[in-house]
TILOVEX-135966 format. One record per residue (C-alpha): x, y, z; residue in three letters. Coordinates in pm, whole numbers, padded with zeros to 5 digits, always signed. Layout:
REM TILOVEX-135966
XYZAla ...
END
This chain:
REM TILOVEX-135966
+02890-12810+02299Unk +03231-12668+02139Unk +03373-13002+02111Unk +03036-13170+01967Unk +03048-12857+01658Unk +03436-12897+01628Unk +03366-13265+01593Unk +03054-13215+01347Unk +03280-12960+01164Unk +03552-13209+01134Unk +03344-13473+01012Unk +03208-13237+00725Unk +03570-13117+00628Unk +03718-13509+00641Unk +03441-13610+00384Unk +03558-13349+00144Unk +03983-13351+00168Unk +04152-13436-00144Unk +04294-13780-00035Unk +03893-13925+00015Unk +03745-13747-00282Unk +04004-13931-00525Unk +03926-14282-00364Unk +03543-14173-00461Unk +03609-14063-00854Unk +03953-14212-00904Unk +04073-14534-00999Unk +04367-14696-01206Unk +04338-15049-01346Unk +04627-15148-01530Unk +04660-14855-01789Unk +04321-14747-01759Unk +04217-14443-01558Unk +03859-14387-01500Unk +03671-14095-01367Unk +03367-14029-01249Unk +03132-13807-01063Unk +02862-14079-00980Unk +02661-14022-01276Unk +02973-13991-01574Unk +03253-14205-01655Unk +03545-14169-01846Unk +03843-14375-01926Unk +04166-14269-02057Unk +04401-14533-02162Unk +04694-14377-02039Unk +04927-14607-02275Unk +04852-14367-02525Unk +04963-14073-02411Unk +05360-13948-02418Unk +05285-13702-02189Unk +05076-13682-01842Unk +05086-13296-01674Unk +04932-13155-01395Unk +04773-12793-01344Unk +04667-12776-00976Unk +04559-12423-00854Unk +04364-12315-00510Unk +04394-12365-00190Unk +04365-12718-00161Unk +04635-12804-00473Unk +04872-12938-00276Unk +04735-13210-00105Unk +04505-13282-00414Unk +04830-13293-00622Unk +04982-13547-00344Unk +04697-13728-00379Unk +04707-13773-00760Unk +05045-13858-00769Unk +05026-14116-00482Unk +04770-14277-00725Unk +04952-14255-01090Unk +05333-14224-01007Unk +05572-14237-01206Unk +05327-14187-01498Unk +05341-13811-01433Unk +05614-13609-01631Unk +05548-13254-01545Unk +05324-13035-01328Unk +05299-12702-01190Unk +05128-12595-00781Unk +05009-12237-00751Unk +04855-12259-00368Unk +04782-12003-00105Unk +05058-11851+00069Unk +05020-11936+00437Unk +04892-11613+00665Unk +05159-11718+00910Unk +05436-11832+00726Unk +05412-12203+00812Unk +05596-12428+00563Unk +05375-12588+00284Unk +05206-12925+00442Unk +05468-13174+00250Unk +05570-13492+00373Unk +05935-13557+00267Unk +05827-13857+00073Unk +05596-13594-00107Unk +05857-13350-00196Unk +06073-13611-00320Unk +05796-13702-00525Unk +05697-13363-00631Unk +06094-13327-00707Unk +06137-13661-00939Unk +05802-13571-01127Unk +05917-13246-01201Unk +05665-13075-01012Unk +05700-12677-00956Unk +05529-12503-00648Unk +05435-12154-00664Unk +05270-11989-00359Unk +05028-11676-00434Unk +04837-11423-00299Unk +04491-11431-00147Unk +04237-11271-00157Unk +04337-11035-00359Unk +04623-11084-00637Unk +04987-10988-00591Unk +05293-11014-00795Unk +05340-11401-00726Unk +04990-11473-00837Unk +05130-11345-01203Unk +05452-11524-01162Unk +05192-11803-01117Unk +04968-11721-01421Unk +05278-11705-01653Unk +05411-12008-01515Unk +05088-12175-01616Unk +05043-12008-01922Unk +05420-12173-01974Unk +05349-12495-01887Unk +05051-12497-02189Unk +05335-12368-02474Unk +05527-12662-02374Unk +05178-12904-02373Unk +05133-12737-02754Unk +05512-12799-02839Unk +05452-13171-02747Unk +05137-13156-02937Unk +05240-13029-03254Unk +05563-13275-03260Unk +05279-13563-03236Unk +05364-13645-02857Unk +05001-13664-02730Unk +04921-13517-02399Unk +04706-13576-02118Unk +04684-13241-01919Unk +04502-13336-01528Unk +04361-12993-01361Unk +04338-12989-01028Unk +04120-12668-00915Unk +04017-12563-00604Unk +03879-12234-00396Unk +04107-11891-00413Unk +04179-12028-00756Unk +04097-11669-00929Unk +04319-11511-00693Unk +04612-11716-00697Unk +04608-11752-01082Unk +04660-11399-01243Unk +04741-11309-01632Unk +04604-10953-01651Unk +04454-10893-02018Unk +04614-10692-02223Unk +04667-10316-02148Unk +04565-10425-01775Unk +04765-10432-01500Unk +04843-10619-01148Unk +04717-10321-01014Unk +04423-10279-01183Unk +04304-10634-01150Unk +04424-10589-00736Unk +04216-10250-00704Unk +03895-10370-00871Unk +03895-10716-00634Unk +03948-10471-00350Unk +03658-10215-00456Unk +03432-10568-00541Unk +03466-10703-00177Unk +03457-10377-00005Unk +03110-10325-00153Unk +02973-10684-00081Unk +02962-10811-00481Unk +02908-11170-00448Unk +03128-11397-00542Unk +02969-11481-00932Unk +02970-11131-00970Unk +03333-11074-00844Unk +03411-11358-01095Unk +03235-11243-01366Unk +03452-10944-01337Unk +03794-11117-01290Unk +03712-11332-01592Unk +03708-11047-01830Unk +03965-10897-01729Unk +04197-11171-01780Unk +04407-11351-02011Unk +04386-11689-01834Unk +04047-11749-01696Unk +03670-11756-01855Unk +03832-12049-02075Unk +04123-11916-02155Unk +04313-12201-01970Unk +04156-12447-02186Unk +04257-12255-02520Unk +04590-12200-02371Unk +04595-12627-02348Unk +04417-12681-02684Unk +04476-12934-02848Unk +04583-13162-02557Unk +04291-13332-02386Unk +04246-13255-02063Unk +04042-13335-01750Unk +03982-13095-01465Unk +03863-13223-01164Unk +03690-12940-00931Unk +03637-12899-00559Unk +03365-12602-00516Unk +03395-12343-00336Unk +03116-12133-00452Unk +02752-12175-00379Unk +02521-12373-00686Unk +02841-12525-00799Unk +02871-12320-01138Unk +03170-12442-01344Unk +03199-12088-01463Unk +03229-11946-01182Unk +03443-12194-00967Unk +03811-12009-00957Unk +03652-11771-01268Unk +03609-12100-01471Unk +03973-12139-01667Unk +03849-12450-01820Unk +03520-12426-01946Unk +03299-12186-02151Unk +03196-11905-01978Unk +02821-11773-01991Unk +02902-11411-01900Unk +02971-11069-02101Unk +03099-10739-02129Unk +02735-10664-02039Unk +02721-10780-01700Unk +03043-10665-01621Unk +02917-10355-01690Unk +02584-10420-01512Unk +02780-10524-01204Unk +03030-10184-01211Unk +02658-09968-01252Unk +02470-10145-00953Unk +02778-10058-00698Unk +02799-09701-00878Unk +03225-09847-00914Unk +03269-09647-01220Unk +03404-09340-01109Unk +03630-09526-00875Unk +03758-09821-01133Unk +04099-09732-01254Unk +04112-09572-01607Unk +04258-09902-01790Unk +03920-10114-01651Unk +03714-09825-01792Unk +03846-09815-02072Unk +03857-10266-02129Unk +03501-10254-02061Unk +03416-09964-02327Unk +03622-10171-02543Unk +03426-10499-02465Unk +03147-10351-02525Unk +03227-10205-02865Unk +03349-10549-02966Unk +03727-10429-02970Unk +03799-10640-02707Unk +03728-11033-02758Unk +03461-11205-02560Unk +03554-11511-02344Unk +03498-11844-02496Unk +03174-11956-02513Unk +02956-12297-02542Unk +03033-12454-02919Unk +03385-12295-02892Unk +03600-12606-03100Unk +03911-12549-02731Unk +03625-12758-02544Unk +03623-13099-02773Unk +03897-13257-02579Unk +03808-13110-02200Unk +03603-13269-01968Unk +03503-13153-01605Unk +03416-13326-01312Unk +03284-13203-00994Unk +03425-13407-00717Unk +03348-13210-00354Unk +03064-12993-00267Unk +02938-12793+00009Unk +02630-13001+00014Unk +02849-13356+00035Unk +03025-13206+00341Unk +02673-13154+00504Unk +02537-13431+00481Unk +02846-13585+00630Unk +02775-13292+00981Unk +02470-13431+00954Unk +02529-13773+01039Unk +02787-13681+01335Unk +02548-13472+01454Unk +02278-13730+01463Unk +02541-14004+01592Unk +02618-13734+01899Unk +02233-13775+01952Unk +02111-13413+01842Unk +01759-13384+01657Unk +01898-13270+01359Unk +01762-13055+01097Unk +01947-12953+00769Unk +01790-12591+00653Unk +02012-12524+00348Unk +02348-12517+00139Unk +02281-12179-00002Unk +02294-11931+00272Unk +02412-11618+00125Unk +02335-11267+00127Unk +02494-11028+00408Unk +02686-11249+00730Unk +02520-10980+00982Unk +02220-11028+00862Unk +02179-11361+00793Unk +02325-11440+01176Unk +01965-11287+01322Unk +01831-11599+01164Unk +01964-11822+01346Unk +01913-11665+01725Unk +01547-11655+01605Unk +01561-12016+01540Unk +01720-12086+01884Unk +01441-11967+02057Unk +01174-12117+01887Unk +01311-12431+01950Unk +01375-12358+02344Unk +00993-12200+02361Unk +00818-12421+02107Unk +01011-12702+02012Unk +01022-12618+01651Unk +01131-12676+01372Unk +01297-12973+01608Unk +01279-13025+01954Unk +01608-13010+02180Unk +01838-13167+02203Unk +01842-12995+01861Unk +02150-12892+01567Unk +02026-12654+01299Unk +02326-12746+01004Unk +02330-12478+00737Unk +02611-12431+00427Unk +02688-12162+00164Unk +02872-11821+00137Unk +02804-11483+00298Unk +02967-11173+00203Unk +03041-10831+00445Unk +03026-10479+00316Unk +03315-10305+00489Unk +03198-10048+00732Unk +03521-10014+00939Unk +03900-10062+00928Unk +03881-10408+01200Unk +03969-10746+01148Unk +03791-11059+01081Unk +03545-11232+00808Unk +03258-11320+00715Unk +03173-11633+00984Unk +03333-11428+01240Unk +03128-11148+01157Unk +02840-11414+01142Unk +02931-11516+01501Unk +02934-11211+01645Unk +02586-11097+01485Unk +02465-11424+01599Unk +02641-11280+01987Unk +02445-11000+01967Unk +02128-11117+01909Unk +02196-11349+02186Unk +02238-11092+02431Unk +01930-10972+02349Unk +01737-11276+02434Unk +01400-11206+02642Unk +01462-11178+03003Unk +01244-11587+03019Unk +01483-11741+02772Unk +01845-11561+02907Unk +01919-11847+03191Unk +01851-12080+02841Unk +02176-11969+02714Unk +02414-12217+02938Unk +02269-12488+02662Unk +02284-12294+02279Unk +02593-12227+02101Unk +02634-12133+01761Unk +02947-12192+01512Unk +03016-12066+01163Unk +03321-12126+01005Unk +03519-12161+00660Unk +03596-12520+00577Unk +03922-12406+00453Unk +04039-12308+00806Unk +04060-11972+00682Unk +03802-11671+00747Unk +03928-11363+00553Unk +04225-11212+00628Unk +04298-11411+00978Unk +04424-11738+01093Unk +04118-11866+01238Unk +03821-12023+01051Unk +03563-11872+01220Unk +03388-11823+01564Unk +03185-11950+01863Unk +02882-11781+01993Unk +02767-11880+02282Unk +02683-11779+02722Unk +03101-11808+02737Unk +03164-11558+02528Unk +02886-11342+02654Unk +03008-11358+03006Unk +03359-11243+02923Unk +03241-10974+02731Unk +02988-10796+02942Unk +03296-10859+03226Unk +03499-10695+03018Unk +03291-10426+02878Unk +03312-10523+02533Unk +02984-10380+02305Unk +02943-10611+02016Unk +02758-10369+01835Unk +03053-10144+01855Unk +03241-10414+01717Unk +03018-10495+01465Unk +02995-10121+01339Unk +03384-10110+01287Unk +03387-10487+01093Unk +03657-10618+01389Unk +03489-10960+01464Unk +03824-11079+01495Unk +03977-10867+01770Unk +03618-10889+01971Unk +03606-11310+01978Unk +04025-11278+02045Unk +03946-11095+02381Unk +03636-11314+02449Unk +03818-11655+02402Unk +03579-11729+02129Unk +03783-11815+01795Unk +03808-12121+01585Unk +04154-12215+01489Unk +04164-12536+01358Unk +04403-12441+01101Unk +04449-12453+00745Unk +04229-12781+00596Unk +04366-12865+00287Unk +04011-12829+00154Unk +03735-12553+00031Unk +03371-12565-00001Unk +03223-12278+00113Unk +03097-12255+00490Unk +02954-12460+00773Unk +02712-12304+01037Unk +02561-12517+01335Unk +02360-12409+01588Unk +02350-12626+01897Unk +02050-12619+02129Unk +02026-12862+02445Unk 
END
């Protein structure tokens, strides 16, 4: 059963890597590149542009970036990579054809923190925020300019320009306090975006008046524009009133730092400009294109799961709420399906998508599929004493499509009569575990973690729930 999800979970990631989701919106003919998101095209007659650039940021720049120059070559003048910085130091995942590449196209790399910003992610943000004064330069001398954004998951993270009178810090403290209180991820965004100089739209003013076309690849549940890596290049429905909304319903005021306080007073008192909004003249020239969803790497689990022979049933692409709590869904799923067959008989695979979050209860290890995973564990355990011998034949997997869950190297976690066995041998609670948020260190003693490794790719998470 571990080698049927691992396969189903490769299947979903391989529809949704940079490389394939170019050959599906991408193509040059002659001069002409057109793009398109199966229901828009556009066509830029690259002959009339001096200048081609590329802004990639997220965790899946650099292969998108590969991909894009593989396609246009030598057309490409400049370009700037702000990616994730690997957990375990592993070099970036360049071929040497690719750096020379990179190198003769005048391509900088920039590697960034994640999840929460560090100093490199404002090296990063005032790289960018460089790379548009030179776009403007061009511009303004009459050299027209064709800027190609590349953005991907972790994107708010890795790009950082606090606004002004805000610091690293501050921006690092108040992603801290929003994750450690289980804010979603629109909400952590809405946040992030007013607090910056470079997101919300800011990118694309920073660009104005080069055209430019941003290609996305969502990581964030309902595909939002604005909220996909805070939105940088499109107008931004938020305000200073929801950030404010969002600070009162996790009672974070008397714990923000003094300089948020006082931007969002300052917001609110219209002191403090607003993001740019729809109408905003910075948003004639840019276009946006969504190019890989959660829901397109679905549908792709879905058909391996149907070619391994499973009865498969696809319940959703917006699971969200809290990962513990979700996870009893599933177990309660598994045994209707072993007592009554429903909603699909066995051999059955439940395929779900979409983002959970974890309010920190402890100081352990993990994230939110692992968490997920060992919920799911627990309520396993539990089964009635009729359906417990049942177990040999259910497994359950959730795990990030980016290969990464949280702070860890692994993507996730297995569930299953395995990982029970070796715990109850080894006296391992998973409530206990559970209680102190270390999903990690329980599934690294149980032999029950998903490494796959870092994907190249974001969109969201995968759960599948086997039942022979």
């Amino acid at each position: 059963m571990r080698v049927d999800a691992e396969a189903m979970f490769q299947a979903a990631v391989d529809r949704v890597m940079p490389e394939k989701l170019f050959s599906y919106c991408l193509s040059l003919e002659g001069t002409v590149l057109s793009a398109s998101d199966g229901h828009i095209t556009r066509k830029y007659d690259l002959s009339k542009f001096e200048h081609l650039v590329v802004a990639a940021f997220g965790k899946a720049s650099l292969p998108m970036t590969a991909s894009l120059v593989s396609l246009l070559g030598g057309r490409i003048s400049r370009g700037l990579v702000v990616t994730k910085a690997p957990e375990d130091g592993r070099p970036l995942r360049l071929t040497p054809e690719e750096e020379e590449a990179f190198a003769a196209r005048s391509i900088r790399i920039i590697e960034a923190g994640h999840p929460v910003p560090d100093r490199r992610s404002m090296v990063a943000g005032e790289a960018m925020l460089s790379l548009a004064s030179q776009v403007r330069e061009w511009e303004m001398l009459g050299q027209r300019t064709l800027v190609c954004v590349l953005i991907s998951g972790g994107g708010s993270a890795l790009l950082s320009v606090p606004g002004q009178g805000l610091s690293l810090q501050d921006k690092a403290e108040v992603t801290r306090l929003l994750l450690a209180c289980g804010a979603t991820i629109h909400e952590i965004n809405t946040v992030r975006k007013h607090l910056s100089a470079i997101k919300g739209g800011f990118l694309a003013r920073a660009f104005s008046p080069a055209q430019t076309l941003s290609l996305v690849l969502s990581d964030v549940m309902g595909d939002d524009l604005d909220v996909i890596a805070s939105g940088p290049t499109v107008p931004d429905m938020s305000t200073w009133q929801d950030v404010r909304a969002i600070f009162e319903r996790f009672g974070l005021f008397p714990a923000l730092p003094d300089a948020v306080v006082r931007a969002t007073e300052e917001g609110l008192a219209g002191l403090r400009p607003e993001t740019p909004k729809a109408g905003d003249a910075v948003f004639d020239a840019c276009s946006t294109m969504l190019v890989g969803t959660n829901f397109h790497a679905i549908l792709e689990a879905e058909r391996k799961s149907k070619a391994l022979g499973y009865n498969t049933l696809v319940v959703g692409t917006r699971l969200s709420g809290e990962a513990r709590e979700i996870g009893k869904l599933f177990s309660g799923i598994a045994q209707d399906i072993l007592l009554h067959g429903i909603p699909v008989p066995a051999p059955a695979c439940i395929i779900a998508g979409g983002e959970t979050t974890v309010s920190l209860r402890g100081k352990g290890r993990g994230g939110r599929n692992q968490e997920m995973a060992l919920s799911v564990l627990r309520e396993f355990s539990q089964f009635p004493r009729g359906l417990r011998a049942a177990l040999d034949g259910v497994l359950f997997l959730s795990a990030g499509t980016d290969g990464n869950d949280g702070p860890t190297d692994a993507a996730g976690a297995f569930a299953d009569a395995d990982a029970i066995g070796r715990a109850e041998a080894l006296g391992l609670d998973p409530a206990r575990f559970l209680a102190e948020n270390d999903s990690y260190t329980f599934f690294e003693k149980v032999g029950g973690l998903f490494k796959p490794g870092p994907t190249g790719t974001n969109v969201c998470d995968i759960q599948l729930l086997i039942v022979q």
